[in-house]
C-alpha positions as CSV (number, residue, x, y, z in Angstrom):
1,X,23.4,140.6,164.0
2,X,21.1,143.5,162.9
3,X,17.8,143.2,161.6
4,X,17.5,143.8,157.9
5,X,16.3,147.4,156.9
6,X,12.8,148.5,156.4
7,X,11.7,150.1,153.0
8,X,11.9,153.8,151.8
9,X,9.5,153.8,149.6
10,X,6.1,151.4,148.6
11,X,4.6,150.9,145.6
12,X,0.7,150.7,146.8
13,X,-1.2,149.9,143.3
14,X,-3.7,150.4,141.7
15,X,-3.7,147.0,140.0
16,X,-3.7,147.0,136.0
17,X,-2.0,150.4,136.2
18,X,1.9,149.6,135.1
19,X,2.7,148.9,139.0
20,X,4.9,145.6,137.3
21,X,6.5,148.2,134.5
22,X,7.5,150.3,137.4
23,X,9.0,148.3,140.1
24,X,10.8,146.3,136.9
25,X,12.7,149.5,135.9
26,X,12.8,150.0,139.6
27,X,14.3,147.1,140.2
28,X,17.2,147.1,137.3
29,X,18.5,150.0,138.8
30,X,21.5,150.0,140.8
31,X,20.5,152.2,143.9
32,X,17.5,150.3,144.1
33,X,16.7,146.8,145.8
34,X,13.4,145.8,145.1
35,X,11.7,142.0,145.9
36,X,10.7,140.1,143.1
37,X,7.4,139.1,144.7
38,X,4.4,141.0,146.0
39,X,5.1,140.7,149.5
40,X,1.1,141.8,150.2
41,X,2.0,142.6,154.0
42,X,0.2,145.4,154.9
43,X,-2.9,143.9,153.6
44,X,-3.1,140.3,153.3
45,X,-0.7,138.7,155.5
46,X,-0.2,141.2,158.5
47,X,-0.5,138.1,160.8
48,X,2.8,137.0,160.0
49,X,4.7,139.6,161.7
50,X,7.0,142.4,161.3
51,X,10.5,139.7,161.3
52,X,8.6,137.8,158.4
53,X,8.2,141.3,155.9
54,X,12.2,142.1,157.1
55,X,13.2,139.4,156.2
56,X,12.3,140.1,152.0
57,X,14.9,142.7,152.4
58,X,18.0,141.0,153.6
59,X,19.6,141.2,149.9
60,X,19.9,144.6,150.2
61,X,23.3,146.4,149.5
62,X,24.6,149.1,151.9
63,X,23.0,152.5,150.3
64,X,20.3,151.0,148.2
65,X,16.9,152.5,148.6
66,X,14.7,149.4,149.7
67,X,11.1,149.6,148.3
68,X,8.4,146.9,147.5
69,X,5.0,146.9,145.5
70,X,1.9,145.6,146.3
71,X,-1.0,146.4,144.1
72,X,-3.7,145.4,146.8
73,X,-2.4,147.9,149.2
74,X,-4.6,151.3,147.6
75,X,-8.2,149.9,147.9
76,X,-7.5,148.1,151.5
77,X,-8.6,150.5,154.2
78,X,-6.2,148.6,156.8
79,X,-3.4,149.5,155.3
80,X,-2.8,153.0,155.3
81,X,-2.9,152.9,159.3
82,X,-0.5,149.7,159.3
83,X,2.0,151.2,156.5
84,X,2.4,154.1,159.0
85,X,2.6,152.8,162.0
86,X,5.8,150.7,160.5
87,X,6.9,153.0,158.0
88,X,5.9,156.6,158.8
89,X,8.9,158.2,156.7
90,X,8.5,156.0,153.5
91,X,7.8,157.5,150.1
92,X,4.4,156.2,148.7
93,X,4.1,155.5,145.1
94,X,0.5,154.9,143.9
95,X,-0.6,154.4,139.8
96,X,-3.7,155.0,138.6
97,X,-5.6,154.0,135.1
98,X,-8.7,155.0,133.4
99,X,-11.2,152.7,136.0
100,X,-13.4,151.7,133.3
101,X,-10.5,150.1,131.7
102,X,-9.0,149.0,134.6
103,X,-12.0,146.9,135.4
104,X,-12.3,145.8,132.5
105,X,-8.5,144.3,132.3
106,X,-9.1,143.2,136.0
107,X,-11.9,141.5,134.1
108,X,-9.8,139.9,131.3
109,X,-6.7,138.9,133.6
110,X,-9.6,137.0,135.7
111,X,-10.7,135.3,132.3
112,X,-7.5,134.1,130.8
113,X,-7.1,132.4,134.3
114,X,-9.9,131.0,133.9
115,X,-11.5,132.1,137.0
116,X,-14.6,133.8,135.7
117,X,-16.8,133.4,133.1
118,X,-17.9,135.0,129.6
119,X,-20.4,136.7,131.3
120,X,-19.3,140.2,131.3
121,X,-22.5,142.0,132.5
122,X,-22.7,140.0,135.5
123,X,-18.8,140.4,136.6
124,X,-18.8,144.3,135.9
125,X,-22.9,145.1,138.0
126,X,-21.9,146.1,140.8
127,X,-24.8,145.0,142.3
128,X,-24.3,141.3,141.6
129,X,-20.9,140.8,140.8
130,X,-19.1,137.6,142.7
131,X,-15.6,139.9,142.4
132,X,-16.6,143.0,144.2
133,X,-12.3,144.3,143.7
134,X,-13.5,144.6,139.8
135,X,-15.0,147.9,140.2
136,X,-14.3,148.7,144.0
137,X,-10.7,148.9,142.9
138,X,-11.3,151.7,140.8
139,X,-12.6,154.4,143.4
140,X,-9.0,156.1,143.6
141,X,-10.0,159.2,145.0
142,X,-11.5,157.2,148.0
143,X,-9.2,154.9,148.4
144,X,-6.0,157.8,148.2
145,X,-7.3,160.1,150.7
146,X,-7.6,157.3,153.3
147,X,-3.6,157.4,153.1
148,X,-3.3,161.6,152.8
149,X,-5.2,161.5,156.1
150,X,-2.1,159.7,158.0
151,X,0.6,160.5,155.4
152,X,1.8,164.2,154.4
153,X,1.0,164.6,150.5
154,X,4.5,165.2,149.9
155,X,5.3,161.5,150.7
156,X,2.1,160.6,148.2
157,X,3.7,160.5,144.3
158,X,0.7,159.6,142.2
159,X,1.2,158.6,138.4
160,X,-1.3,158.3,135.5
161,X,-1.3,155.0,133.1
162,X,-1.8,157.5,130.6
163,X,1.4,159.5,130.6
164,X,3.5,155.9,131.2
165,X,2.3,154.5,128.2
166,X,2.9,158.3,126.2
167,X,6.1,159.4,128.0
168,X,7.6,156.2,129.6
169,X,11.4,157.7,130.1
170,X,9.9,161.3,131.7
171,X,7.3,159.6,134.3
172,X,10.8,157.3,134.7
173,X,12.6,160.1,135.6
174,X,10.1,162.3,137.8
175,X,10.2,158.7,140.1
176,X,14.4,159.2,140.0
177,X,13.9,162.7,141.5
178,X,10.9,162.0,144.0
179,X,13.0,158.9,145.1
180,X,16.7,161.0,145.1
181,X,18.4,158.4,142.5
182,X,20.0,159.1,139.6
183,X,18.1,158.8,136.1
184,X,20.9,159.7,133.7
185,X,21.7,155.9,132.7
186,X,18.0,154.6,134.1
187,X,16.0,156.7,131.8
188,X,17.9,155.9,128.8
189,X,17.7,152.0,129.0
190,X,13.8,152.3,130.6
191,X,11.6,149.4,129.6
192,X,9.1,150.8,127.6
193,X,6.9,148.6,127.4
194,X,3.7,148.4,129.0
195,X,1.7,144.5,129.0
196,X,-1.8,144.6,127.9
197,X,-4.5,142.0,127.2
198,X,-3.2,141.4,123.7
199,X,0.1,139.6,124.9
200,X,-0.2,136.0,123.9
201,X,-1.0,133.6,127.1
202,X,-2.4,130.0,128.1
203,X,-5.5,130.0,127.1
204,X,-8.3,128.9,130.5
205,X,-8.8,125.5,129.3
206,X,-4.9,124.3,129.0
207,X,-4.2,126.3,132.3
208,X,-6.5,123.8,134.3
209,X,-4.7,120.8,132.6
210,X,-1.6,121.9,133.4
211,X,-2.2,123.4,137.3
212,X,-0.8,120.5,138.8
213,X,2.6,121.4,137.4
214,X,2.4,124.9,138.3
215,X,4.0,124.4,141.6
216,X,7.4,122.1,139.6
217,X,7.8,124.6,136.6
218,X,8.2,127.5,138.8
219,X,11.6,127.5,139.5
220,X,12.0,127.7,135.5
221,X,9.3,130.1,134.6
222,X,12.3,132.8,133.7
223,X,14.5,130.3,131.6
224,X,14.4,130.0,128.0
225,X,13.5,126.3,127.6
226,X,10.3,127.1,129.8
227,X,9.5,130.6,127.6
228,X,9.7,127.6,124.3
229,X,7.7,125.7,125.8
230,X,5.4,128.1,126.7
231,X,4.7,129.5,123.6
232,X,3.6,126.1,122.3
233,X,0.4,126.7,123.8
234,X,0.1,130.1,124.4
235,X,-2.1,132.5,122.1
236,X,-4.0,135.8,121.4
237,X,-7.5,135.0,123.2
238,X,-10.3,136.9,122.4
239,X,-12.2,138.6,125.4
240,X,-15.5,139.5,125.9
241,X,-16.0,142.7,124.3
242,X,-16.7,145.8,127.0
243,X,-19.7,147.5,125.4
244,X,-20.6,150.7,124.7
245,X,-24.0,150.2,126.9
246,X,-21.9,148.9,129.7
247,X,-18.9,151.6,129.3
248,X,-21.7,154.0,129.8
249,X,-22.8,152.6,133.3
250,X,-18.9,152.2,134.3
251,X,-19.2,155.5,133.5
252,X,-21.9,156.5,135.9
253,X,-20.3,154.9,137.9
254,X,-16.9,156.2,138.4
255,X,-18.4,159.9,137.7
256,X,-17.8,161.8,141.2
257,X,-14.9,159.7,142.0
258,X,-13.2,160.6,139.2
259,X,-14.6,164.1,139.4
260,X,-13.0,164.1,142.8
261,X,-9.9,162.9,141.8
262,X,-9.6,165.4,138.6
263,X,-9.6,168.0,141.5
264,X,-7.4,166.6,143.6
265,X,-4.8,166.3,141.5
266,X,-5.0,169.1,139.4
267,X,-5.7,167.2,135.3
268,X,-8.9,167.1,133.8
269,X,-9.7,163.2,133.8
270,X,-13.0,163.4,132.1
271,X,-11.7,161.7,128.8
272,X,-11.5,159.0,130.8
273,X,-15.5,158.4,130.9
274,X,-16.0,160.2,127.5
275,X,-15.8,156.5,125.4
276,X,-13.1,157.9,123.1
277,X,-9.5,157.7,122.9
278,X,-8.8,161.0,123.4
279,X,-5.4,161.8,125.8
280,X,-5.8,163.0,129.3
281,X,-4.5,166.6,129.8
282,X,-0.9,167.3,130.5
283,X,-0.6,168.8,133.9
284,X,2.5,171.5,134.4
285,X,5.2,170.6,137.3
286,X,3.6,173.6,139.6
287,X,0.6,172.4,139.1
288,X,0.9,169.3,140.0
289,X,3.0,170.1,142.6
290,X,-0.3,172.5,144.0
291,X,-2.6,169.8,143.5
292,X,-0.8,167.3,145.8
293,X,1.2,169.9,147.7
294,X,-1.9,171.0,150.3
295,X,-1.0,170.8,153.9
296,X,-1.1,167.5,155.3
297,X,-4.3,165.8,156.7
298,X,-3.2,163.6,159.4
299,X,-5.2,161.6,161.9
300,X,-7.2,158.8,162.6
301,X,-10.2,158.1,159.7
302,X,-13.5,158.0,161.5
């Protein structure tokens, strides 16, 4: 019997960038096969072997694509080696969102689980906070050229949070064409929605009562009589408020990464630290292809 295939393509993060809203579409498309799981291989659980990650892919349908996401992959420096070494030819997908905002849903999706607490200052310092991948999660430009050094930049798509949530169907379809798959019937039924902070959930407190059934329920979490139940208790909490005093020293923060990063890929990202809502600049097909089209930089990172 043969092995099952490997994937053509990897959805590598960032998380709190859309990765979900992407390999969802991903996945209701025919050509595609996608787990439903983050299968966290290249980072996380390595140890288990390559027959243990092959096995995730034994669903697969002669012709599909097979692809997988795993939003820890971008910011672990161990994977970009591993993902080559096992999948040289795969197509890399990586997502990327304001990284003020980013940390500060990171921050908020730690809180409604109830795993940190109200004190915001502390959890986004980066000199004292207990969840370092808060803010080192957001250094894109350092974490993305750890994988152009052993990948050519044509096998390197990135997307911007920004233009899913503006132009959902188009960013859709640009992932059709980098991945070789048809968009005609895709684009047209595309989820377009995009999960934020304001989608009602379980609030900390009833999530600790009700742990001990997490591991039961499971099997149900995707039927109707668990989403009735569910909405018993679940409601709008209210976060922590990001600041303007600590927006400004995320700001400071992120400022020559993000500098870096607006010159790598061609866009001007500095909205992104400017504390308004103002859009981040459109970037035309040739110039985007310029900005990630440079020759590749392969070999080992020192």
């Amino acid at each position: 019997m043969s092995q099952p295939r490997l994937p053509d393509f990897v959805i590598i993060g960032a998380t709190k960038s859309a990765t979900t809203w992407l390999s969802h579409n991903l996945g209701e498309h025919p050509q595609i096969f996608l787990p439903s799981q983050e299968l966290h291989y290249f980072s996380r659980y390595h140890v288990k072997g390559e027959a243990w990650y092959r096995a995730h892919f034994t669903g697969a349908r002669e012709g599909q694509l097979i692809g997988e996401k795993s939003a820890s992959y971008l910011p672990d420096p161990k994977t970009p080696h591993r993902l080559h070494r096992l999948l040289p030819q795969a197509r890399l997908i990586a997502q990327l969102r304001n990284p003020i905002e980013r940390a500060y849903s990171d921050y908020c999706m730690h809180y409604r689980r109830g795993q940190v607490s109200k004190d915001i200052e502390r959890y986004l310092d980066a000199a004292r906070t207990p969840v370092p991948r808060l803010l080192d999660d957001g250094f894109y430009h350092r974490h993305l050229m750890r994988f152009m050094r052993v990948f050519p930049s044509g096998q390197v798509r990135v997307l911007l949070y920004d233009d899913i949530r503006q132009r959902p169907s188009e960013v859709f379809r640009d992932v059709c064409g980098y991945l070789g798959i048809d968009d005609a019937v895709a684009a047209q039924n595309v989820e377009r929605r995009v999960k934020d902070k304001d989608t009602p959930v379980i609030p900390p407190s009833a999530r600790r009562v009700l742990a001990p059934l997490k591991e039961f329920v499971a099997p149900y979490r995707q039927t109707r009589a668990f989403a009735a139940v569910r909405s018993l208790f679940a409601r709008t909490l209210r976060y922590p408020p990001l600041t303007p005093a600590l927006r400004e020293r995320l700001a400071a923060l992120y400022a020559e990464d993000v500098a870096s990063l607006s010159a790598l890929l061609g866009r001007d990202l500095s909205m992104w630290l400017a504390g308004n809502s103002g859009e981040v600049a459109v970037a035309s097909p040739q110039r985007r292809q310029a900005a990630l089209g440079q020759p590749s930089m392969q070999g080992s990172e020192r």
